[in-house]
C-alpha positions as CSV (number, residue, x, y, z in Angstrom):
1,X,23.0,-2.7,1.3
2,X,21.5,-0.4,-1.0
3,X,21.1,-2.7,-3.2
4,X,18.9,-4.5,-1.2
5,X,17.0,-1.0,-0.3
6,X,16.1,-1.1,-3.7
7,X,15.2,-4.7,-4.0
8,X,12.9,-4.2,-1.4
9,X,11.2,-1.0,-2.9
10,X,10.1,-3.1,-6.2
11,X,8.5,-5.5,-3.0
12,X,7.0,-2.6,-1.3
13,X,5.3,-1.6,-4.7
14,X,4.1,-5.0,-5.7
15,X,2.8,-5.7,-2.0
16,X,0.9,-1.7,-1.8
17,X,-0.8,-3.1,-5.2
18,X,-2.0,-6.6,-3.9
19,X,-3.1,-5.4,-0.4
20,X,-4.9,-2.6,-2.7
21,X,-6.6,-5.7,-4.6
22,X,-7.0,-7.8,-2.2
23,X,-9.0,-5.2,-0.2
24,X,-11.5,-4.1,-2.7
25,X,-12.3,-7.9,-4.1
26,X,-11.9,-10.0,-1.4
27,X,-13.1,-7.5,1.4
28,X,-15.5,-5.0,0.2
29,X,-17.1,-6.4,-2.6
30,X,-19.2,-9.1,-0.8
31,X,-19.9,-6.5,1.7
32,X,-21.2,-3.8,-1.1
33,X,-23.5,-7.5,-2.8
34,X,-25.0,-8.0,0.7
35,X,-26.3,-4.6,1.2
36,X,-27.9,-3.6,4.3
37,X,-25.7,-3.1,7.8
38,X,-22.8,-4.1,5.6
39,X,-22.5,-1.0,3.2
40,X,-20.8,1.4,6.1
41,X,-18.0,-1.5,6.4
42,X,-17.8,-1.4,2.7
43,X,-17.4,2.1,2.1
44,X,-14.5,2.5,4.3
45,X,-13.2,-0.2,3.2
46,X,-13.3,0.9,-0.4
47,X,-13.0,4.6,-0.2
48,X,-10.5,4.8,3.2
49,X,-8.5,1.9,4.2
50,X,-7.4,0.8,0.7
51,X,-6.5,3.8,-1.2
52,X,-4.5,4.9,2.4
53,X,-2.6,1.3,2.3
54,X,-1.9,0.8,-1.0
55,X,-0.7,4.5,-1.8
56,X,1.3,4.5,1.5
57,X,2.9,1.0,0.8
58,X,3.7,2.1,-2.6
59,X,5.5,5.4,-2.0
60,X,7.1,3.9,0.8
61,X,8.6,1.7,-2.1
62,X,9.4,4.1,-4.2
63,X,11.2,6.3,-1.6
64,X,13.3,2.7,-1.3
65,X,14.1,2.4,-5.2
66,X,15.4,6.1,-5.2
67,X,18.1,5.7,-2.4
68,X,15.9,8.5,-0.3
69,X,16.8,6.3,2.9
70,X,20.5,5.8,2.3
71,X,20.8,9.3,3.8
72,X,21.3,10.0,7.5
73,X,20.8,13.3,8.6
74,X,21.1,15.2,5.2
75,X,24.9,13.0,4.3
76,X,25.1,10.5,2.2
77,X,25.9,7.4,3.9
């Protein structure tokens, strides 16, 4: 099982890093080229939502590699 923890932390990472991409090209650029009642949607998208996701996803991840949820209440498992 804690093998698969970990398998799943290297997915965690690599999905906090695309959802970070995928939120700044495919999302908020177009937004920030059209200008006008578009920028607010743009800045939160750049500045809020993907730094929150992507760092989130990712230390989620890493927490997963490390074994930090193998524990239950302070014992190994």
């Amino acid at each position: 099982m804690n093998a698969i923890r970990k398998a799943l932390g290297y997915l965690w990472i690599l999905v906090g890093i695309s959802a970070g991409i995928y939120l700044i090209y495919f999302q908020a650029l177009p937004l920030w080229q059209s200008g006008g009642n578009d920028l607010v949607p743009a800045i939160i998208y750049t500045f809020i939502l993907a730094p929150i996701i992507s760092l989130g996803m990712s230390i989620f991840g890493y927490y997963a590699m490390q074994g930090e949820y193998s524990t239950k209440n302070g014992e190994k498992l």
